[in-house]
N, C-alpha and C positions, 0 to 999 in steps of 0.2 A: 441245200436250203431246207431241207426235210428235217422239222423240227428246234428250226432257228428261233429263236424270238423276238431279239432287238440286235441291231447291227447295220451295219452298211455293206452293199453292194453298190461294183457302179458297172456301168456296161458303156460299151460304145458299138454303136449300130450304121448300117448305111443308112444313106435320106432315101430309099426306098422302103427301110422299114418302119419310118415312123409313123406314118398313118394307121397302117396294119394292127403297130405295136398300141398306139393310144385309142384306138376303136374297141378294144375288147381286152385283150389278157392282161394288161398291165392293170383294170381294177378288178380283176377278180385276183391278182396277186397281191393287191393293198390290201383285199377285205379280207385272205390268208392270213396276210403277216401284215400288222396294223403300226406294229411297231418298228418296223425294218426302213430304213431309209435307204433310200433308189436314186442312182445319180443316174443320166443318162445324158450322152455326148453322140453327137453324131462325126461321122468322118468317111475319109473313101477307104477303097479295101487296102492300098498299102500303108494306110495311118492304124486300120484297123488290128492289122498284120502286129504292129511295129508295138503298137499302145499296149496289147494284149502279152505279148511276148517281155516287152519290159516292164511287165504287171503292175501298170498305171492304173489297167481296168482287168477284173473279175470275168470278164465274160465279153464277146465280140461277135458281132452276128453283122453278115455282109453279103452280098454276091462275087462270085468269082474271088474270094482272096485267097490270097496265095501261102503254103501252107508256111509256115516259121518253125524251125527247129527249137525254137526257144518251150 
């Protein structure tokens, strides 16, 4: 993301991290990249596994998921 400008990421996270994620980092990454559009989905770790791996989502953050060859 280092030096992006405008684009899209999307991520998919477990519902333990959404609080975390919208309490603090996620605006100091708008006021980084102002122009970058952010999707975020929530799911458990084997959607997380599966979403990531069939590159529906950029990026997957979870507890305990299991790892995918993909």
């Amino acid at each position: 993301i280092q030096g992006l400008q405008r684009g899209h990421v999307s991520v998919i996270i477990g519902g333990g991290f959404v609080s975390a994620l919208m309490s603090g980092p996620l605006k100091g990454f708008w006021d980084r990249h102002p122009r970058l559009a952010l999707t975020i989905d929530i799911g458990g770790s084997d959607e997380i596994a599966q979403a990531v791996g069939e590159d529906r989502f950029h990026i997957g953050v979870g507890y305990n998921v299991r790892p995918d060859p993909r």
